[in-house]
Rosetta silent file (secondary structure, phi, psi, omega in degrees, C-alpha in Angstrom):
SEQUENCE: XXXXXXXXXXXXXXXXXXXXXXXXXXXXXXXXXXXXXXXXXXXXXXXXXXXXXXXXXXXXXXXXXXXXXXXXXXXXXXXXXXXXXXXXXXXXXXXXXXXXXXXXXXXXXXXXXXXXXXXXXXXXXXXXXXXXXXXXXXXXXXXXXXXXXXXXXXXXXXX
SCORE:     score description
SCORE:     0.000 S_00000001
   1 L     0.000  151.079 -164.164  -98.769  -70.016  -67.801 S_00000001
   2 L  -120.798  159.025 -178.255  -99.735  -71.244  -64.570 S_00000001
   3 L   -83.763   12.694 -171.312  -97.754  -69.955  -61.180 S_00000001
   4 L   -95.064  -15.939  172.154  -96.342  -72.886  -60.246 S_00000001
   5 H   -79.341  -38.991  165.192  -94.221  -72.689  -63.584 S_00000001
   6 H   -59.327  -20.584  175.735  -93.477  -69.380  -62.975 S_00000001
   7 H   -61.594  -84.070 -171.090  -92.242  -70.371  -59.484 S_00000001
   8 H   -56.920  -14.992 -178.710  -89.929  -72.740  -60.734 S_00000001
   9 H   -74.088  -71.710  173.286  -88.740  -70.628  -63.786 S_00000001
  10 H   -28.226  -53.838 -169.786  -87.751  -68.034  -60.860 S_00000001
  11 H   -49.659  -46.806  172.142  -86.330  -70.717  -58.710 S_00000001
  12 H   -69.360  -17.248  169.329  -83.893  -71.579  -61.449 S_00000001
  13 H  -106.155   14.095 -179.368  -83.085  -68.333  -62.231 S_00000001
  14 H  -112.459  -16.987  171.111  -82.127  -67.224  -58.629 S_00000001
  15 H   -76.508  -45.470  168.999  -80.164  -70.716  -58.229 S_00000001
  16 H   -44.616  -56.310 -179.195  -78.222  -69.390  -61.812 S_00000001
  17 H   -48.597  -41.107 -166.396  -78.177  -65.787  -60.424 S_00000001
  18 H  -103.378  -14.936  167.348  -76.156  -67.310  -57.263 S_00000001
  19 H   -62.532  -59.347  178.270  -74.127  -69.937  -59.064 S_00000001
  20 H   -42.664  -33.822 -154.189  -72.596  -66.395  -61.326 S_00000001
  21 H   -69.962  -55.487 -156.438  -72.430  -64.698  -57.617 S_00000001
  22 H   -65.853  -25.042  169.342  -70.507  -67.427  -56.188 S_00000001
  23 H   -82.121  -26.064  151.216  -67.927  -68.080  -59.322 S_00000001
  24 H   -37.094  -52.311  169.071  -67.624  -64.216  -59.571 S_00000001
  25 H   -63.506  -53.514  153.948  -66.491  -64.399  -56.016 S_00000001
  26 H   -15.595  -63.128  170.349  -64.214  -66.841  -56.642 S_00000001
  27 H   -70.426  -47.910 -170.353  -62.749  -65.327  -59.467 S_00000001
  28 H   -52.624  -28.431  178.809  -62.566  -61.693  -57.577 S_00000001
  29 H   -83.912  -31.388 -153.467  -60.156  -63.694  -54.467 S_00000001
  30 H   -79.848  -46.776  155.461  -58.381  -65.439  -57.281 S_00000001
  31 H   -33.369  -86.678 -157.896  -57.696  -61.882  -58.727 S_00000001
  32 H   -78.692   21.294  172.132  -56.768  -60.390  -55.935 S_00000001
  33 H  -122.559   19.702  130.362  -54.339  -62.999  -54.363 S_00000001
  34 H   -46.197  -75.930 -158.609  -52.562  -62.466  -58.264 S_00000001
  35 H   -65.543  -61.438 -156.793  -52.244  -59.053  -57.357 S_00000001
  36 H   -36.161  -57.192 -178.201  -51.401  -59.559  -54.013 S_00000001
  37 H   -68.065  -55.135 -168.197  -48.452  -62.274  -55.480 S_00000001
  38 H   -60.432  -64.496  174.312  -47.429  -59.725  -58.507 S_00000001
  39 H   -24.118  -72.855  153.965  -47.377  -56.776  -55.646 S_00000001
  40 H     1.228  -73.068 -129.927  -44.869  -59.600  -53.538 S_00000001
  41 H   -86.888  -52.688  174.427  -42.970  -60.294  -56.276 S_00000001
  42 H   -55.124  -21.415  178.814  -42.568  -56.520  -57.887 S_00000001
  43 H   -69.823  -60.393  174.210  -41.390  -55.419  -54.195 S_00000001
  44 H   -37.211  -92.071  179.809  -38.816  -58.397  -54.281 S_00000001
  45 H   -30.417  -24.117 -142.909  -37.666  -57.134  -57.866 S_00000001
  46 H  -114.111  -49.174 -173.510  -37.720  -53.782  -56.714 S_00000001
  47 H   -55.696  -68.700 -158.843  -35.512  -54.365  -53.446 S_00000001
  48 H   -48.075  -27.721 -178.283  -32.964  -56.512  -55.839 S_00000001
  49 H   -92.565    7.863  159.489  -32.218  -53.906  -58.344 S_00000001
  50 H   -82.304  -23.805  147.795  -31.393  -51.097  -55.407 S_00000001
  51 H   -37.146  -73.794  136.731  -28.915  -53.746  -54.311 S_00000001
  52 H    29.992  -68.921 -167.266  -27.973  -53.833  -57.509 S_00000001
  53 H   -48.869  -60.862 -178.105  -27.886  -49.941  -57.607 S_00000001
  54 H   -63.445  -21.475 -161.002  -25.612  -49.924  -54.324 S_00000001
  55 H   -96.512  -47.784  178.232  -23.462  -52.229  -55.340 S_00000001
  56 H   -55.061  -46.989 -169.549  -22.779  -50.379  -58.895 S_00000001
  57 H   -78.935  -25.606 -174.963  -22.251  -46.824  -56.986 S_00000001
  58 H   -79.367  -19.843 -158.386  -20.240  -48.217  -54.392 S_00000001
  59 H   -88.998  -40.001  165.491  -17.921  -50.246  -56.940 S_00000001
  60 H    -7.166  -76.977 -151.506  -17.948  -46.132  -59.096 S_00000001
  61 H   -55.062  -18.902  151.411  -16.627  -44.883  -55.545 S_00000001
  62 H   -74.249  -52.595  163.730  -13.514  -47.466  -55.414 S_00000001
  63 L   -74.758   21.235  159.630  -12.663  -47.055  -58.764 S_00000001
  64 L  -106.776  -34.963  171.190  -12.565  -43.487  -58.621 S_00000001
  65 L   -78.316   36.754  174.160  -10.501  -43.315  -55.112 S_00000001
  66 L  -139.158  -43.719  165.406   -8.055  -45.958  -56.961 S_00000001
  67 H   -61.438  -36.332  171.163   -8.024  -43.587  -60.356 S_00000001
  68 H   -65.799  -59.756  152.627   -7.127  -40.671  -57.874 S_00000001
  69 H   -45.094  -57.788  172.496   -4.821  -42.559  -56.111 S_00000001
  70 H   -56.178  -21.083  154.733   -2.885  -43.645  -59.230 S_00000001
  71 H   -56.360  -31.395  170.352   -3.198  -39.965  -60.170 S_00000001
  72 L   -94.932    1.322  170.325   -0.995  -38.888  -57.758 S_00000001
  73 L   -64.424  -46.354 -144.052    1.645  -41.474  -58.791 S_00000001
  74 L  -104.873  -11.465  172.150    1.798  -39.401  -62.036 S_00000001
  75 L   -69.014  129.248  174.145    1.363  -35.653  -60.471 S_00000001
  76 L   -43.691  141.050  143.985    4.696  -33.352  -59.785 S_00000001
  77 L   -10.161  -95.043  174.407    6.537  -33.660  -57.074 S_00000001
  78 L   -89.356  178.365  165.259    5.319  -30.488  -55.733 S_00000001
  79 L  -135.710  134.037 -159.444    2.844  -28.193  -56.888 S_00000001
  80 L  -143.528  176.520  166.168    4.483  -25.096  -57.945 S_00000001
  81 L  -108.139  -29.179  178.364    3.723  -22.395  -60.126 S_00000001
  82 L   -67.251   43.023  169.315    7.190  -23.206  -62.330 S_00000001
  83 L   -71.008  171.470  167.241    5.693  -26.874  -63.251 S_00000001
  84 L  -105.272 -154.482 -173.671    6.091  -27.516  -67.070 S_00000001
  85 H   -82.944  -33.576  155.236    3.076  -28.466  -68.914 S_00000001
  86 H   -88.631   14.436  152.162    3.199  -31.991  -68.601 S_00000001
  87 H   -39.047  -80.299  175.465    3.039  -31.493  -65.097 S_00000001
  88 H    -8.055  -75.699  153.288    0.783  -29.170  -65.356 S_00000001
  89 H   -42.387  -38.852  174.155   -1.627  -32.152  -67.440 S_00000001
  90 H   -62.816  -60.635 -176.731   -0.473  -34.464  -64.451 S_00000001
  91 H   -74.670  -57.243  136.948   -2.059  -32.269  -61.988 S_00000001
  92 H     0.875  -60.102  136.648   -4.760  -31.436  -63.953 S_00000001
  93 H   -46.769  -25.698  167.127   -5.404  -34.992  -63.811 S_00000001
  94 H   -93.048   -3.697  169.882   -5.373  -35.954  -60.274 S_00000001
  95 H   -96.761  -30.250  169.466   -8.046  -32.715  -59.580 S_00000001
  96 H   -66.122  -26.506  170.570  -10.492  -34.178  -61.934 S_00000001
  97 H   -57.631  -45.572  169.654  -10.091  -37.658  -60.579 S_00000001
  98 H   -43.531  -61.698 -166.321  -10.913  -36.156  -57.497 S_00000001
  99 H   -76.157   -3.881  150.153  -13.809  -34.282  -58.505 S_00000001
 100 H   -57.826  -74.447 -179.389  -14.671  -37.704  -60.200 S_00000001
 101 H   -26.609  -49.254  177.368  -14.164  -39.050  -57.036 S_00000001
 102 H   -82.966  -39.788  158.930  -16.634  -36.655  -55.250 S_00000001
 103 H   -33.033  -45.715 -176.973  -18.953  -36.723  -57.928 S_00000001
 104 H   -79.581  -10.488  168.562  -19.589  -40.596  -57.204 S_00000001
 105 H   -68.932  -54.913 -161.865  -20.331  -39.741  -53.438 S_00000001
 106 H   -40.706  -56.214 -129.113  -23.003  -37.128  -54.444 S_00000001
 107 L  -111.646   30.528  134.206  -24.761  -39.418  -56.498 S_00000001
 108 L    -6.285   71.503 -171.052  -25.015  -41.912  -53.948 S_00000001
 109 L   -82.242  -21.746  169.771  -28.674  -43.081  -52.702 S_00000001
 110 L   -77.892  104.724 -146.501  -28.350  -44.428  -49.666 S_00000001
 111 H   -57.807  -50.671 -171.253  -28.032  -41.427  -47.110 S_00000001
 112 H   -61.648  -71.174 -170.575  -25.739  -43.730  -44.617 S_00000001
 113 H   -61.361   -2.267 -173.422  -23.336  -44.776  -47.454 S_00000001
 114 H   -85.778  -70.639  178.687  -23.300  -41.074  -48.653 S_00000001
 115 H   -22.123  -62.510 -170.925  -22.305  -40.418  -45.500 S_00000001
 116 H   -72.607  -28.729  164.583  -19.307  -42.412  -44.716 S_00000001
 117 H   -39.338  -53.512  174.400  -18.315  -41.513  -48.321 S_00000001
 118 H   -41.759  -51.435 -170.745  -18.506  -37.867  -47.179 S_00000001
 119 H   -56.631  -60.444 -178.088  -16.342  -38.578  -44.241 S_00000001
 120 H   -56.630  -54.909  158.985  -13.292  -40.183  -46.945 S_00000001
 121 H     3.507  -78.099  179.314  -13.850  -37.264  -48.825 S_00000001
 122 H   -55.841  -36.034 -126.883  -13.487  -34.964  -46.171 S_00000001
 123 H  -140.737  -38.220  173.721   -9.829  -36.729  -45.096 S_00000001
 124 H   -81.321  -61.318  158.899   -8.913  -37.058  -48.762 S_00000001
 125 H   -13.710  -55.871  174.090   -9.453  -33.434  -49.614 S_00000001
 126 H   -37.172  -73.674 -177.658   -7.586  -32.464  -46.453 S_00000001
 127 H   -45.024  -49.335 -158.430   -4.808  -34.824  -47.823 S_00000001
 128 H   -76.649  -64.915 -167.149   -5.261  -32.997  -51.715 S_00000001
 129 H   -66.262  -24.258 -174.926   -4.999  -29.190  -50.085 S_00000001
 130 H   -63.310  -29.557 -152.533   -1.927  -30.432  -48.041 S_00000001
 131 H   -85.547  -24.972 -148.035   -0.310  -31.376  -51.543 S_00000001
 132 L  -114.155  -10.295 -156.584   -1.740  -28.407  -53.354 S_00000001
 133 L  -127.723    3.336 -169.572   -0.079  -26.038  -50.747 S_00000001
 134 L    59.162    8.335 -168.751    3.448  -27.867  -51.076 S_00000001
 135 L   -90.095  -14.677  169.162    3.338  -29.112  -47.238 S_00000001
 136 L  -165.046  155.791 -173.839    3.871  -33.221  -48.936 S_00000001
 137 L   -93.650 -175.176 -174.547    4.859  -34.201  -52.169 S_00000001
 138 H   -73.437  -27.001  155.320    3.059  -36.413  -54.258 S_00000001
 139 H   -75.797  -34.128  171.297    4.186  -39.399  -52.677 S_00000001
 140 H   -47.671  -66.277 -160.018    3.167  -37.956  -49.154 S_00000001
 141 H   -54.412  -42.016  178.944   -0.136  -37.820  -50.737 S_00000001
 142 H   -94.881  -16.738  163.840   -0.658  -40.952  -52.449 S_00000001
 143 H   -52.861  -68.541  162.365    0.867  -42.924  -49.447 S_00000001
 144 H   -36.465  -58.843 -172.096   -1.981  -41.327  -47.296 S_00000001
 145 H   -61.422  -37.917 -176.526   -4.844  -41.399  -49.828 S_00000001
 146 H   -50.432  -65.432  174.294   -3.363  -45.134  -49.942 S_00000001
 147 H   -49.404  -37.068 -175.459   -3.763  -45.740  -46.038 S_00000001
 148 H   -72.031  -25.194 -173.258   -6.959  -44.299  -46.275 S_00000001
 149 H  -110.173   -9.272  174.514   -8.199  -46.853  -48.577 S_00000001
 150 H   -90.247  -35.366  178.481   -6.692  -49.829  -47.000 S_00000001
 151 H   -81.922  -21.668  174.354   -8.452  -48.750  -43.942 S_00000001
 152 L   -80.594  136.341 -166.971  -12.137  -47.771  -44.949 S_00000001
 153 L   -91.251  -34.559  175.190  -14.252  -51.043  -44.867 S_00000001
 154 L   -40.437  -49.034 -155.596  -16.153  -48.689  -47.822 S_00000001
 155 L   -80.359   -9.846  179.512  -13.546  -48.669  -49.946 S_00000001
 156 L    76.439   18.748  154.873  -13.260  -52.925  -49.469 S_00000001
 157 L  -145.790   75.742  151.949   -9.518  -53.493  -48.782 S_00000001
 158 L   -50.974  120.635  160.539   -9.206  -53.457  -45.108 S_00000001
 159 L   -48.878    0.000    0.000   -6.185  -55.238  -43.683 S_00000001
């Protein structure tokens, strides 16, 4: 072998060597503006189902202040200790809606909407202890819990 073949054998195998570099490179941007677009696109996906999420807990938290409300349609008059039993079952039913009710604030994710939840809570309890104490009857109660829900833009039926 003479060096001039050897020259040229190298020369061809450092133009090969940089033809792999440069389609390697190639491939390595095309790769990473994939991930870059999957990354995008899983973020996207990721945002839509906490909408999603929010949308599901918030619709919970109306139909549970609308199950409470409708609870107290069906709750004595008063709260007594001489109720009869299906009273009793009656009332018994509007404190579990409730604690339905609070249950869907807790589990809440967004901190803000937790919040304002908290606040209706807060004003519906109030309303629930007046009722539980005999100071308004059960109409008192669901008229109020009512107002309360026509007026919270949370609960979605503002006037």
């Amino acid at each position: 072998m003479n060096a001039e073949y050897i020259s040229y054998e190298s020369l061809v195998a450092a133009r090969a060597a940089a033809d792999w570099a440069f389609w390697s490179m190639v491939g390595a941007w095309i790769s990473a503006i994939a991930t870059l677009a999957a990354a995008v696109i899983g973020f996207c996906a990721l945002n839509g189902w906490r909408k999603q999420e929010e949308v599901g807990e918030l619709k919970e938290f109306r139909v549970a202040a609308f199950r409470y409300e409708n609870a107290l349609i069906f709750a004595p008059k008063y709260m007594t200790a001489d109720i009869s039993e299906q009273d009793k079952k009656a009332a018994k039913n509007a404190f579990e809606e409730q604690k339905n009710l609070y249950a869907s604030t807790v589990m809440m994710h967004r901190a803000k909407t937790r919040g304002e939840a908290s606040r209706i809570i807060k004003n519906i309890t109030y309303i629930q202890r007046r009722y539980m104490r005999a100071e308004i009857d059960n109409m008192e109660a669901h008229k109020a819990v009512m107002d309360i829900i026509q007026t919270e833009p949370l609960l979605g039926m503002c006037k």
